[in-house]
N, C-alpha and C positions, 0 to 999 in steps of 0.2 A: 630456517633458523640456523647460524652458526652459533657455535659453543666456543669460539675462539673471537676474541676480541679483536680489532681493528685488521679485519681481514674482507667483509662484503662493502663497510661502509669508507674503506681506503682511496677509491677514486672519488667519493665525495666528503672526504674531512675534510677540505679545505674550506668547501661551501658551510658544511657545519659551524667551522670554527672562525669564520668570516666577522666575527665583533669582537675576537682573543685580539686585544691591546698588543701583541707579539713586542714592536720597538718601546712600551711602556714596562717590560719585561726584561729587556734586554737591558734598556736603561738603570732597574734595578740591581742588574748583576753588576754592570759595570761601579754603580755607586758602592756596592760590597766590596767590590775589588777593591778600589779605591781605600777602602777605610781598612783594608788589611795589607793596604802596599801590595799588591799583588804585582807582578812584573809578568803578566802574562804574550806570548806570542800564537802559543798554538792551544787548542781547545777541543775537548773530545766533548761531542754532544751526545750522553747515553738515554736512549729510547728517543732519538730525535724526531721519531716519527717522519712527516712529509717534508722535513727539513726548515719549516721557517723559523726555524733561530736560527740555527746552522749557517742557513742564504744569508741572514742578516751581520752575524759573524763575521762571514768573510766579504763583507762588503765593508766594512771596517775596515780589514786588512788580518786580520787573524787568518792563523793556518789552519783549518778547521777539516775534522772526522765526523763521520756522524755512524752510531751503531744502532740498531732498534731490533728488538725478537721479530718484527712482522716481516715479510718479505716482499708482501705485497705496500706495506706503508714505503719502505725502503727502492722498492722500484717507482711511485711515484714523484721520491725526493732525490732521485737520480736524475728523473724526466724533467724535473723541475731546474736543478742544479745545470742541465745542460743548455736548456732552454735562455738560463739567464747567463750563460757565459760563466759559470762560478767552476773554480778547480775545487772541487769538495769529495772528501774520499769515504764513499760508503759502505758500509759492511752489515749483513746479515748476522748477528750474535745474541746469544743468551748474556745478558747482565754478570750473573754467576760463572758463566764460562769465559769471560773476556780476555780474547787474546788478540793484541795486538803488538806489530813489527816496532812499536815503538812511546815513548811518552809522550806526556803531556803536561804542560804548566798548570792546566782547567782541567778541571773535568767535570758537566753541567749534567744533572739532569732534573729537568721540568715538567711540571702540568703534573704532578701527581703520579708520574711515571712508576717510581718504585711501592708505591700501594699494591701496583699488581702483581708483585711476586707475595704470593699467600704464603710463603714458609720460613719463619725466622732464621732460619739454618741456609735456607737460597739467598734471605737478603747480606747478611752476616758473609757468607761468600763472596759477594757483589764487591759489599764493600771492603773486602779482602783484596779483589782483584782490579778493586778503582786504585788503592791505596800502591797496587803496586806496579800501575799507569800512571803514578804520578811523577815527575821529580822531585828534586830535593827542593824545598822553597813552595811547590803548588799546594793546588787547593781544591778541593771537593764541594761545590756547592749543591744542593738539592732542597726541594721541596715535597711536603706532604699532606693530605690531607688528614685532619687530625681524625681523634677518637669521637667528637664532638661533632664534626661534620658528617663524618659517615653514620652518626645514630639518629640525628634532627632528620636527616631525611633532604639532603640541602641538593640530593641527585635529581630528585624528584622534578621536574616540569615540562614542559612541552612548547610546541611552536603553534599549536595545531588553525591558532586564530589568524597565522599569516599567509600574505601572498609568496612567499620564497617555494620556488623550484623543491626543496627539500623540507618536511617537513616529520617530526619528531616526536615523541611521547615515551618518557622514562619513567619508571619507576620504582624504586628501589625497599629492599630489605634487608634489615640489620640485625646479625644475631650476633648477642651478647655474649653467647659461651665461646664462640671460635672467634666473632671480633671480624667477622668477612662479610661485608656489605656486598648483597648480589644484584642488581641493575637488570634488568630486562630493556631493553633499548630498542623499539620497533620505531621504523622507518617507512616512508610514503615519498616516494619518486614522482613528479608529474610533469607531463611535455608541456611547449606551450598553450593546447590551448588548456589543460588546469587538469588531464585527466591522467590519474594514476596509470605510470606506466610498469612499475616497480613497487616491490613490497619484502622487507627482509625486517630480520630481527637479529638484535647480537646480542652476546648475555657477557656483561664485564664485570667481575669480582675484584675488590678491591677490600685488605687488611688493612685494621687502622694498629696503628705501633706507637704506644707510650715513646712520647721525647726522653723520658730517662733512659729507657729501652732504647731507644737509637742513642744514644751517649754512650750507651756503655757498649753498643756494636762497633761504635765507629773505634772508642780505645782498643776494643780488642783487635779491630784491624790493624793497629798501630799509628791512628792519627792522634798527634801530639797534643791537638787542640780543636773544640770542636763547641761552636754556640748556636741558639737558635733565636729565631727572629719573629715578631709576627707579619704575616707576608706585609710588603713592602715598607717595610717602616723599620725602624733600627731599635724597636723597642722588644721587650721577651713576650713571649707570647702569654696570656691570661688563661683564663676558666671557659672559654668562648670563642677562644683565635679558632676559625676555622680552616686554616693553609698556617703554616711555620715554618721557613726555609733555616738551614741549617749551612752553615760556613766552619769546613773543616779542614784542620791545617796539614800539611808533612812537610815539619821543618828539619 
């Protein structure tokens, strides 16, 4: 068992995450962009994970970084980055510790990424140290999984009925007084002909954070402007959105 998330199933998230719509995602950023005039060139992907936005990015044409806490996520989205010809510049970093040589027009981060910092005082820095990666004009876009989603249980399911090389079984628990959904996440490797060759477990914690609460982080880090959305649609999120991305300004 690891106790540290995206660290044993790093060389197989891509098979994991093999039905994430990734250009149905990107497309959405770009329609946000869009509706805020964004003038963007270059883009920092925080917790980019194996890099498939990132690669998608600069296939575009975008100047694209990508940072992620894992280091083992981050050497597959190097191998990957190399593999396809892409100049994409990687870095091992903490969110809260974010230091880099330079800015950014964008700055993304996706899939639920910032759930996993449990301490409102680490995200609250994050978004300190996005805010001042951005330039003058950019934008902070991120998503989260609400308070809603982490207490139904929406972690909860498994692969276990299929033929896929990788197969799955999560399941999660939600407590109400700290608000940290804990996931137990065990894993079944099998060659071809179908016999388990591998067997791991990862345990990923994930804080759900009031959208007022993140309103009022992003002001105090100093963005000018800051709305939320229910995922993919331009509308605010309801009693039930379970993902809300968030389009934050520094103008």
């Amino acid at each position: 068992m690891s106790d540290a998330a995206f660290t044993l199933i790093a060389p197989y998230y891509d098979e994991l995450m093999h039905n994430v719509p990734y250009d149905f995602w990107v497309r959405y950023v770009q329609e946000l962009m869009d509706r805020y005039r964004l003038r963007v060139k270059s883009v920092l992907d925080l917790a980019c994970g194996t890099g498939n936005v990132a690669m998608r990015l600069a296939q575009l044409g975008y100047d694209v970084w990508g940072v992620d806490i894992s280091a083992p996520m981050i050497a597959e989205a190097k191998r990957k980055a190399r593999q396809a010809g892409l100049n994409i510049h990687y870095e091992v970093q903490d969110a809260a510790q974010l230091e880099l040589p330079t800015q950014f027009d964008l700055v993304l981060s996706l899939f639920d990424s910032l759930n996993y910092i449990l301490s409102p005082e680490k995200l609250q820095e994050a978004f300190r140290r996005v805010y001042a990666h951005l330039r003058s004009g950019g934008a902070f876009i991120f998503d989260v999984n609400t308070e809603y989603a982490l207490r139904e249980g929406l972690f909860d399911q498994d692969n276990l009925g299929s033929r896929r090389r990788l197969l799955y079984r999560w399941k999660s628990r939600y407590d109400e007084e700290t608000r940290i959904c804990t996931v137990e996440m065990e894993f079944w490797l099998r060659n071809e002909a179908g016999e388990v060759v591998q067997h791991f477990v990862e345990v990923h914690r994930q804080r759900a954070y009031g959208l007022d609460e993140l309103h009022t982080m992003l002001r105090n880090a100093g963005f000018d402007y800051a709305r939320a959305f229910h995922a993919y649609t331009l509308r605010p999120p309801n009693a039930t959105t379970d993902r809300a991305f968030f389009v934050a300004t520094k103008w």
